[in-house]
C-alpha atoms as an extended CHARMM CRD file, in Angstrom:
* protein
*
       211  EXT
         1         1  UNK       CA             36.5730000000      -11.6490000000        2.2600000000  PROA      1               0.0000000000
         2         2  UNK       CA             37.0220000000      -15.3000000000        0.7690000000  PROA      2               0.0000000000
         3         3  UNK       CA             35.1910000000      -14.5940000000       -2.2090000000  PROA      3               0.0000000000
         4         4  UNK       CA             36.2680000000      -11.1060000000       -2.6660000000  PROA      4               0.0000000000
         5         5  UNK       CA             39.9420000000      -12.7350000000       -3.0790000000  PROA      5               0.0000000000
         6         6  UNK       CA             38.4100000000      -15.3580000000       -5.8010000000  PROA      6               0.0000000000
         7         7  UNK       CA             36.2910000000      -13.1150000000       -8.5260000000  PROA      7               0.0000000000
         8         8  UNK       CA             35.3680000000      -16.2510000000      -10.8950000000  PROA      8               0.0000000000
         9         9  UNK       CA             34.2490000000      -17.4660000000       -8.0860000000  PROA      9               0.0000000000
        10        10  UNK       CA             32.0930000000      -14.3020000000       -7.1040000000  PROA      10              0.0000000000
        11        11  UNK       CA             30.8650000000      -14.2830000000      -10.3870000000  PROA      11              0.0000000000
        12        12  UNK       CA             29.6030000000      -17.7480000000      -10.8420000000  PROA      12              0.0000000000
        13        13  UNK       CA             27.8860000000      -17.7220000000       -7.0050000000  PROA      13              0.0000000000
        14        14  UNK       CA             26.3210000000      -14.1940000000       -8.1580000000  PROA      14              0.0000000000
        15        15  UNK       CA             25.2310000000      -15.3930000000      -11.7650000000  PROA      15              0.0000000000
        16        16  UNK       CA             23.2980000000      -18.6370000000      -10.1940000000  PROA      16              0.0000000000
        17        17  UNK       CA             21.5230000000      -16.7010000000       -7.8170000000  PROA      17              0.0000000000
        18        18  UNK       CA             20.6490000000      -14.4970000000      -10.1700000000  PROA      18              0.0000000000
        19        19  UNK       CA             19.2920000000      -17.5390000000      -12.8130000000  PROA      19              0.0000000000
        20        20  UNK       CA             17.7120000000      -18.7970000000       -9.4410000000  PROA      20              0.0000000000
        21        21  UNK       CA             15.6810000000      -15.9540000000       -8.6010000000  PROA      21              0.0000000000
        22        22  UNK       CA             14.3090000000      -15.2710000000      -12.5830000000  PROA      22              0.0000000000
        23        23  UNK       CA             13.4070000000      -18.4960000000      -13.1410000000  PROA      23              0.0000000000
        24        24  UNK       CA             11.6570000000      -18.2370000000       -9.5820000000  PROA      24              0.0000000000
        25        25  UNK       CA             10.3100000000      -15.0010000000      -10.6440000000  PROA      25              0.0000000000
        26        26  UNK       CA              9.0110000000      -16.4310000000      -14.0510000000  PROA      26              0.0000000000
        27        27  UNK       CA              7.7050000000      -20.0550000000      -12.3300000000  PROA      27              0.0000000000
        28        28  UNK       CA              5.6740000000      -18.1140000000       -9.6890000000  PROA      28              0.0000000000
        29        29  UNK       CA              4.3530000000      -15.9510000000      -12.5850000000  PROA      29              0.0000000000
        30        30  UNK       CA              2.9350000000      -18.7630000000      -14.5130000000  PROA      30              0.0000000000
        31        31  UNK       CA              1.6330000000      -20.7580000000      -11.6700000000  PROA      31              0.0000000000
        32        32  UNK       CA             -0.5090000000      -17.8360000000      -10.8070000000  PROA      32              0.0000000000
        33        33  UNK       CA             -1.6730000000      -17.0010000000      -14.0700000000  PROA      33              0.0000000000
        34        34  UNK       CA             -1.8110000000      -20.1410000000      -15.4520000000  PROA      34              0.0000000000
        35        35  UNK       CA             -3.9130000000      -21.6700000000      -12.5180000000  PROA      35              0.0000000000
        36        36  UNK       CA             -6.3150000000      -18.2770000000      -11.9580000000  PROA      36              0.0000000000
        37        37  UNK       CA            -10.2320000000      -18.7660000000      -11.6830000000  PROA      37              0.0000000000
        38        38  UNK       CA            -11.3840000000      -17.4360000000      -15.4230000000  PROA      38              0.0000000000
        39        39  UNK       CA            -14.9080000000      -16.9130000000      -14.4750000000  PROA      39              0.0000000000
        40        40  UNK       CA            -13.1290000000      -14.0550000000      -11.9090000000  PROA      40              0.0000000000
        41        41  UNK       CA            -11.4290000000      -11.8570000000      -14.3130000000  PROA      41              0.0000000000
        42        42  UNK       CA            -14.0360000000       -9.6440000000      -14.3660000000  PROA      42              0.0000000000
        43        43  UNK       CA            -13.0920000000       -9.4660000000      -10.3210000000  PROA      43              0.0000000000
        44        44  UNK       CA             -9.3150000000       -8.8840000000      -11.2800000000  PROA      44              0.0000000000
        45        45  UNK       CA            -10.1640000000       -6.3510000000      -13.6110000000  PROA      45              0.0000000000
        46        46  UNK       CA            -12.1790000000       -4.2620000000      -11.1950000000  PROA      46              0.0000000000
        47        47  UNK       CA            -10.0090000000       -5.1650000000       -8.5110000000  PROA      47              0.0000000000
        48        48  UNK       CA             -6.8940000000       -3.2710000000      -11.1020000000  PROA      48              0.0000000000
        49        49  UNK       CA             -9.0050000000       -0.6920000000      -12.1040000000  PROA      49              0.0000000000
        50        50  UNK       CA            -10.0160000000        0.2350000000       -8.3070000000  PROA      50              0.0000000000
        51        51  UNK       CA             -6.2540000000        1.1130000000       -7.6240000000  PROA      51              0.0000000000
        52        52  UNK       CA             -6.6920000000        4.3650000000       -9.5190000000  PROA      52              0.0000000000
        53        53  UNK       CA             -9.8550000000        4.9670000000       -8.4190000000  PROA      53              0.0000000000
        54        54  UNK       CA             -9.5870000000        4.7560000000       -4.5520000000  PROA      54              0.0000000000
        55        55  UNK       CA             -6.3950000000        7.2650000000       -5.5330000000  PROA      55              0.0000000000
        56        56  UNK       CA             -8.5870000000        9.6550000000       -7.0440000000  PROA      56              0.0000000000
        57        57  UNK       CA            -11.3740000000        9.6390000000       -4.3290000000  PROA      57              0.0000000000
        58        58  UNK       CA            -10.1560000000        9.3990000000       -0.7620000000  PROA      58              0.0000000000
        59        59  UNK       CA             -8.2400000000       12.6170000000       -0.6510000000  PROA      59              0.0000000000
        60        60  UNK       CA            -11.7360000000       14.2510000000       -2.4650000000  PROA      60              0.0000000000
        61        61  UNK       CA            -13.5720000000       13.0390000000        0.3630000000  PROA      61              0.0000000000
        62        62  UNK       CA            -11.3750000000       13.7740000000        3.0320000000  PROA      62              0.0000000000
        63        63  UNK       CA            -11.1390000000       17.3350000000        1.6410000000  PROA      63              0.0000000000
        64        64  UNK       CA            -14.6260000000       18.2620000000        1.7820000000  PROA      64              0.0000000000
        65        65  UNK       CA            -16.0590000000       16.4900000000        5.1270000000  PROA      65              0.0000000000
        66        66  UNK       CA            -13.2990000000       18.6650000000        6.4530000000  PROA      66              0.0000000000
        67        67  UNK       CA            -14.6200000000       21.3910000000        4.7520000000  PROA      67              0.0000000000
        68        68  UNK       CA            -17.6990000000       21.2820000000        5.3600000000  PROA      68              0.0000000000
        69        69  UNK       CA            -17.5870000000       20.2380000000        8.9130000000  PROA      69              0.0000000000
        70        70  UNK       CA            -14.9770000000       22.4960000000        9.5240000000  PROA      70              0.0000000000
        71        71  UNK       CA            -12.1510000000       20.2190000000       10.4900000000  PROA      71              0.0000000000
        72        72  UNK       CA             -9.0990000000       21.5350000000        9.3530000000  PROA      72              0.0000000000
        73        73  UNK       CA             -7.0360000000       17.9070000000       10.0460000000  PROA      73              0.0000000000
        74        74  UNK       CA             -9.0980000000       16.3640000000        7.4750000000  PROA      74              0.0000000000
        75        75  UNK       CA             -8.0710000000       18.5360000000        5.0600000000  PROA      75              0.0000000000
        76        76  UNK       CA             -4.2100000000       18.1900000000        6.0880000000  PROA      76              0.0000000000
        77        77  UNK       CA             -5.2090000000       14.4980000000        6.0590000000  PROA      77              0.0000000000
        78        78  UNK       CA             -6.1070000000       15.4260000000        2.1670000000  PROA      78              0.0000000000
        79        79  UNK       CA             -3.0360000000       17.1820000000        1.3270000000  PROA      79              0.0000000000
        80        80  UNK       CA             -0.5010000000       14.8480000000        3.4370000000  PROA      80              0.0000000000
        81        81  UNK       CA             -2.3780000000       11.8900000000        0.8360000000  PROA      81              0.0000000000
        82        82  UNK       CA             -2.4630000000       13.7610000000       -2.5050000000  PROA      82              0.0000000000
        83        83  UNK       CA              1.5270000000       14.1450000000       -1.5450000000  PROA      83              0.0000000000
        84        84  UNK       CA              2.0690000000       10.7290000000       -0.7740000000  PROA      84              0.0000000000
        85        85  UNK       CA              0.5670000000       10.1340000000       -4.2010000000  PROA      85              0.0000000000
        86        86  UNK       CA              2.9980000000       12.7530000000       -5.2680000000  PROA      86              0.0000000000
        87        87  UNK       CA              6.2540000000       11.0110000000       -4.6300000000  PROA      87              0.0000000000
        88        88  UNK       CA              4.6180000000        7.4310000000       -6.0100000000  PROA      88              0.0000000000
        89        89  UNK       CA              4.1130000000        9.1260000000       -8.7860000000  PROA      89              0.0000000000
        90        90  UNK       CA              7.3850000000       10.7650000000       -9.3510000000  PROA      90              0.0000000000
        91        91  UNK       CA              9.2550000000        7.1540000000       -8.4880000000  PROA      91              0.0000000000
        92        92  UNK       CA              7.3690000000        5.2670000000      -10.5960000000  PROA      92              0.0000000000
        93        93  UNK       CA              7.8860000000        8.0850000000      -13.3970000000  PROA      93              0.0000000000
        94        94  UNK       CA             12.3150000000        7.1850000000      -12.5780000000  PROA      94              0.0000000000
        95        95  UNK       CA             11.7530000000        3.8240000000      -12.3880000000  PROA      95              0.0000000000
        96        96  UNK       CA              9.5000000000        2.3570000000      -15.4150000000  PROA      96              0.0000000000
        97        97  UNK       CA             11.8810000000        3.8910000000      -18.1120000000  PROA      97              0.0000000000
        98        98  UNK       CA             14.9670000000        3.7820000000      -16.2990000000  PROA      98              0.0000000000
        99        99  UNK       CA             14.7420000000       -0.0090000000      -15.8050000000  PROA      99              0.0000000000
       100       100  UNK       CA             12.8380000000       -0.3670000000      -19.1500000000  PROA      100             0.0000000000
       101       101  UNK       CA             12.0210000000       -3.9290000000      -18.1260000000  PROA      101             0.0000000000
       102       102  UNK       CA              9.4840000000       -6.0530000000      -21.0280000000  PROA      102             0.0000000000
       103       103  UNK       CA              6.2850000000       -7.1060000000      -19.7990000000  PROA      103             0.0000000000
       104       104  UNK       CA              6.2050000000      -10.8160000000      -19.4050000000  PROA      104             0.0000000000
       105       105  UNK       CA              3.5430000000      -11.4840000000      -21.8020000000  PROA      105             0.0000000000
       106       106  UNK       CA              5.9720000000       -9.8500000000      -24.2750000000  PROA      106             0.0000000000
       107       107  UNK       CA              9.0120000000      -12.2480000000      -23.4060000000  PROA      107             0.0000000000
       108       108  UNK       CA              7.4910000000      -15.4830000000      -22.9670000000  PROA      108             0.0000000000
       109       109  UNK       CA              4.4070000000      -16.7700000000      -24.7260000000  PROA      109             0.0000000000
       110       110  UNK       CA              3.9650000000      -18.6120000000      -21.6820000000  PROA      110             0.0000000000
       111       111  UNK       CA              2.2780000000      -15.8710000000      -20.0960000000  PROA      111             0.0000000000
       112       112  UNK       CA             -1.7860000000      -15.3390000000      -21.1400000000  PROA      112             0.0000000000
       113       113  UNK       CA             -2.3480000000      -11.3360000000      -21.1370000000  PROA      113             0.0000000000
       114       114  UNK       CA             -5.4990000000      -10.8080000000      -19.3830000000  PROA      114             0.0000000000
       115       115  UNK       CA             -5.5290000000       -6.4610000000      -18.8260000000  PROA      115             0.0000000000
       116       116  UNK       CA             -4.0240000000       -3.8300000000      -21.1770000000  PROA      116             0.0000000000
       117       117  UNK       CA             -0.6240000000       -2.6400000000      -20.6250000000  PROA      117             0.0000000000
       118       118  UNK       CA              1.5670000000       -0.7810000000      -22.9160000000  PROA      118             0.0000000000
       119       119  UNK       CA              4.3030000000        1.0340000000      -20.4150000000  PROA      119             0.0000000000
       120       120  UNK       CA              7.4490000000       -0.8520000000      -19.0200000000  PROA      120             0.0000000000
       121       121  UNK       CA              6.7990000000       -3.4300000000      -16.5360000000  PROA      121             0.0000000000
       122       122  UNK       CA              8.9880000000       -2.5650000000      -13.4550000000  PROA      122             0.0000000000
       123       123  UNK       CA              7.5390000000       -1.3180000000      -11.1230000000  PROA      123             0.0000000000
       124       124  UNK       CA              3.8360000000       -1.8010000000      -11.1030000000  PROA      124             0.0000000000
       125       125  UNK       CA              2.0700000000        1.2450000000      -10.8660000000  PROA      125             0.0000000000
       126       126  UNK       CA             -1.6950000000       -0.3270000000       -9.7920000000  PROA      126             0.0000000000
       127       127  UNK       CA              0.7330000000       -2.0930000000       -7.0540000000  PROA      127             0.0000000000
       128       128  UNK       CA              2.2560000000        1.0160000000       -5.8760000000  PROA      128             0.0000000000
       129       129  UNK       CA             -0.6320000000        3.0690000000       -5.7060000000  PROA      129             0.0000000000
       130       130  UNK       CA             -2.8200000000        0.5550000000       -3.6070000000  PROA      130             0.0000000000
       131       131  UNK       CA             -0.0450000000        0.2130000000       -1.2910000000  PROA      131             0.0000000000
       132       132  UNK       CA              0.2800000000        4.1000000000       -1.1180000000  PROA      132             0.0000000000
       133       133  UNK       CA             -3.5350000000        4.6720000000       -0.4730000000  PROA      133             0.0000000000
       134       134  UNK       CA             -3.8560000000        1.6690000000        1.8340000000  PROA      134             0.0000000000
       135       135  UNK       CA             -0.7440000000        2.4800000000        3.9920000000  PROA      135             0.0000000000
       136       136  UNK       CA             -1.7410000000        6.3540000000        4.1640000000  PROA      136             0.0000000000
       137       137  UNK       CA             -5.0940000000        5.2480000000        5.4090000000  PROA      137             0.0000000000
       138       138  UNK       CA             -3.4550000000        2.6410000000        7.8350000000  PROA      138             0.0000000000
       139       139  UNK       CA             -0.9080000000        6.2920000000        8.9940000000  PROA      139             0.0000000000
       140       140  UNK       CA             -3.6680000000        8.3500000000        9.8010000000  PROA      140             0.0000000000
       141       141  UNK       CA             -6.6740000000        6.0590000000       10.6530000000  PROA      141             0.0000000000
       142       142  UNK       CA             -6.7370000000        3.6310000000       13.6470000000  PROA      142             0.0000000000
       143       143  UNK       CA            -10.0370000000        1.3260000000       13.0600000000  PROA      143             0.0000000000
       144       144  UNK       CA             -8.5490000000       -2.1950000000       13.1980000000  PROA      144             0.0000000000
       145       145  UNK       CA            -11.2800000000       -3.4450000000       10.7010000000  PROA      145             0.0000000000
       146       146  UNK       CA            -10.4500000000       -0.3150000000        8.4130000000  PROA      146             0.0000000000
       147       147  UNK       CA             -7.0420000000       -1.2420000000        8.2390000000  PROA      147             0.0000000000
       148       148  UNK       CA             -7.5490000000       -4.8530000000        7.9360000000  PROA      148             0.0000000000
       149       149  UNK       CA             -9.4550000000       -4.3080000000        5.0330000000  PROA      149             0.0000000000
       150       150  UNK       CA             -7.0450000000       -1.8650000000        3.5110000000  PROA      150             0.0000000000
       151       151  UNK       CA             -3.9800000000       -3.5960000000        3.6670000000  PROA      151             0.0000000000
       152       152  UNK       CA             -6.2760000000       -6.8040000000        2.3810000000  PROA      152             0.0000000000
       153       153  UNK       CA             -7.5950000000       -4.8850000000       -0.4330000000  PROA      153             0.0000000000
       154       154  UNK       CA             -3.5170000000       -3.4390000000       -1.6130000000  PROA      154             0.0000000000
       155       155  UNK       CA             -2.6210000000       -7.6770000000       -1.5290000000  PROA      155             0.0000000000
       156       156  UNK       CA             -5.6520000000       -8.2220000000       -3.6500000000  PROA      156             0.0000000000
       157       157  UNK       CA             -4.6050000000       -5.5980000000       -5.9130000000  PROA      157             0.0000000000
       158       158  UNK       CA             -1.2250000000       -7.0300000000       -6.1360000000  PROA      158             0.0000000000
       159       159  UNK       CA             -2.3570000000      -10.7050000000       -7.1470000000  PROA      159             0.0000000000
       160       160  UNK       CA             -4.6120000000       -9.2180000000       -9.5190000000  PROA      160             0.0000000000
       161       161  UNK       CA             -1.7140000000       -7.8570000000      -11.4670000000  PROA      161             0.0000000000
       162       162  UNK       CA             -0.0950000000      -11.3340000000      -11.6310000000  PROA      162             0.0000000000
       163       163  UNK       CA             -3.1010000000      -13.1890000000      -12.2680000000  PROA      163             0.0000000000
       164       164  UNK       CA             -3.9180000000      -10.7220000000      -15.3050000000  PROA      164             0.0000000000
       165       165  UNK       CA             -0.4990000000      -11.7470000000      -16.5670000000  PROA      165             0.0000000000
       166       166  UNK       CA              0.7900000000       -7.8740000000      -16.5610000000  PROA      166             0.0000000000
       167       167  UNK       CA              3.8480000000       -8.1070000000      -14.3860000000  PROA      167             0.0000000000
       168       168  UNK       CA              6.3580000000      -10.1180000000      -12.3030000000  PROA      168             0.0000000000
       169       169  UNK       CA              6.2530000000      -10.8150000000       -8.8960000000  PROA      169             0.0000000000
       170       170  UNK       CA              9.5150000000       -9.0600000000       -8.4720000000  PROA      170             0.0000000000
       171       171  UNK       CA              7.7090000000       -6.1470000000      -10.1180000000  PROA      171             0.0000000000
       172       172  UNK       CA              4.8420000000       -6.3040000000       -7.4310000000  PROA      172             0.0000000000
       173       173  UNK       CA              7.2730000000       -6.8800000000       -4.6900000000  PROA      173             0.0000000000
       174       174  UNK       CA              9.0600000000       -3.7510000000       -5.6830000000  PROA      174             0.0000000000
       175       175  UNK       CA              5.9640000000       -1.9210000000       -5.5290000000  PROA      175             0.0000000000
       176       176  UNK       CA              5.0310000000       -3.0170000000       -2.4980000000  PROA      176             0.0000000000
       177       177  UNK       CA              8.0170000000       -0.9660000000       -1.0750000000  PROA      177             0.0000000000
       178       178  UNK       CA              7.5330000000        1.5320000000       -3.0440000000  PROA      178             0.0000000000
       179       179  UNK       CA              4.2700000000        2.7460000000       -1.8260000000  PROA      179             0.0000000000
       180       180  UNK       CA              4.7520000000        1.9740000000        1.2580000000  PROA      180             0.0000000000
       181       181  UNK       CA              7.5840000000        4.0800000000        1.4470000000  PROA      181             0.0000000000
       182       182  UNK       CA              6.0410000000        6.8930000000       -0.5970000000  PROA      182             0.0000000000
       183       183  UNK       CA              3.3700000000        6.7870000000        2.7330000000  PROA      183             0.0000000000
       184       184  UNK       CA              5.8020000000        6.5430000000        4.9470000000  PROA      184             0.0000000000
       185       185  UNK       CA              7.8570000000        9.4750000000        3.6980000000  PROA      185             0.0000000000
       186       186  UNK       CA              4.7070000000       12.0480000000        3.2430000000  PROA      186             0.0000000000
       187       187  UNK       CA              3.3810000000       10.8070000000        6.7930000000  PROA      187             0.0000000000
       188       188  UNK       CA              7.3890000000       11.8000000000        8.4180000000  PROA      188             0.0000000000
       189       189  UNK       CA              7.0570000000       15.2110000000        6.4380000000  PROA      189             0.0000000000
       190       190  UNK       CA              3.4240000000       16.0350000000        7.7440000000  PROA      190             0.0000000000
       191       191  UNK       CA              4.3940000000       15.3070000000       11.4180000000  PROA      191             0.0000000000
       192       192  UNK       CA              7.8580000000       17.2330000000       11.2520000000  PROA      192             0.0000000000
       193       193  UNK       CA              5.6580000000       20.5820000000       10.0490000000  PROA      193             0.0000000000
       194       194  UNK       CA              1.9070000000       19.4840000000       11.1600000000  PROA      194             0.0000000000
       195       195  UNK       CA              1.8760000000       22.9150000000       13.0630000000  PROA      195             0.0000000000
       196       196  UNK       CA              3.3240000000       24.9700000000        9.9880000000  PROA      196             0.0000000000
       197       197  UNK       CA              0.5410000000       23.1610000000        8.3080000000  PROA      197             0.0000000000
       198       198  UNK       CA             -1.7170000000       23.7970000000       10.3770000000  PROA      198             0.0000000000
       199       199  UNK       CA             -1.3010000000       27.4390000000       10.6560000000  PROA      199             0.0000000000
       200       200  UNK       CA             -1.6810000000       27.5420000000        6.9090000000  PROA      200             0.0000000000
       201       201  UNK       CA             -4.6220000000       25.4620000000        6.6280000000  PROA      201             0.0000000000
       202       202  UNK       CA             -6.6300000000       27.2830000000        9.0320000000  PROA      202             0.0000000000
       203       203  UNK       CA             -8.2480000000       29.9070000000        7.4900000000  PROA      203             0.0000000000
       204       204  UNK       CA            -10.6980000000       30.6730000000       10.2950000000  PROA      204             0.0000000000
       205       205  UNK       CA            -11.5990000000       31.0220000000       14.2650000000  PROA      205             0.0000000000
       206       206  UNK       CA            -14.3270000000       28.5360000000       13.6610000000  PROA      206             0.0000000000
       207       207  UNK       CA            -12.4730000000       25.6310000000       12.6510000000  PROA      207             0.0000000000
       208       208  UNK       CA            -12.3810000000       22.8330000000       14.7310000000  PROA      208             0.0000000000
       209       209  UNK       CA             -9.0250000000       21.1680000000       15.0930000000  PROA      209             0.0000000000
       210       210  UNK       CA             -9.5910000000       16.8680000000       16.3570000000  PROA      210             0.0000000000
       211       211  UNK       CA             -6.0330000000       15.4230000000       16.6230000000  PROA      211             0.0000000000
């Protein structure tokens, strides 16, 4: 209420933090990439480029063992991923061009550019996506090594970006959230209709239903 009663006051306490958490942003950024392994980049690269690709595969695979071994909550697995992937998609899509934020290699010369990147820089798509598939997986899978590895692999994916010079942290933290909520939201959908969805997914007597 104090503060509310002084504005110069509200203004100068809001302007330092906001100073404070850019140059924090920026620091972290070039400790990161200025301090990476170069004999891994290769690793980084992969590690980026595996965001899309894990994206593009798990709900493939999920799809057709159901299929073919007839279990129709594989393929509702498939579909509750693919519109996970959906809603990242569309957020990111509001986000990068709303914000419109430079990629740091752009603004300071500071920054070594290690991967290609042309689009804004807020939020980080590779981010979001990892944290999308990896989350899902955590959702409908219960393996503690499977999800150890998943939630180990969406971190690695999120240094990579830094590392590789392509975004903020406060890009990648963003992301983080992002995806996870993009998970979280398909996963509260599925649950509130699985039996709608299951009555429309089951297309025969012989399917097998494992919840």
């Amino acid at each position: 209420m104090f503060l509310f009663q002084h504005p110069a006051l509200l203004l100068i306490l809001t302007t330092t933090l906001f100073e404070t958490l850019t140059y924090l942003d920026l620091s972290t950024l070039q400790l990161l990439n200025g301090n990476r392994a170069t004999d891994l980049d290769f690793l980084l690269l992969t590690l980026t480029i595996s965001a899309y690709g894990l994206g593009a595969c798990v709900p493939l695979y999920l799809y057709l063992v159901g299929h073919f071994k007839k279990v129709v909550s594989l393929k509702l697995k498939a579909y509750q991923y693919v519109f996970a992937m959906g809603l990242n998609i569309l957020f990111i899509g509001l986000l990068k061009y709303t914000v419109d934020r430079p990629r740091p290699f752009v603004t300071h010369d500071t920054i070594e550019q290690i991967a290609e990147a042309s689009s804004p820089s807020f939020p980080s798509g590779h981010t979001a996506y990892a944290f999308t598939a990896a989350i899902m997986l955590v959702l409908m899978f219960r393996h503690p090594l499977l999800r150890g590895l998943l939630l180990t692999w969406a971190l690695l994916v999120a240094y990579s970006r830094l590392a590789l010079g392509v975004h903020y942290p406060s890009d990648v933290l963003g992301s983080m959230l992002l995806g996870s909520a993009a998970a979280f939201l398909s996963t509260y959908a599925f649950r509130k209709h699985r039996e709608q969805f299951f009555a429309l997914l089951k297309r025969s007597r012989n399917l097998r239903i494992m919840r």
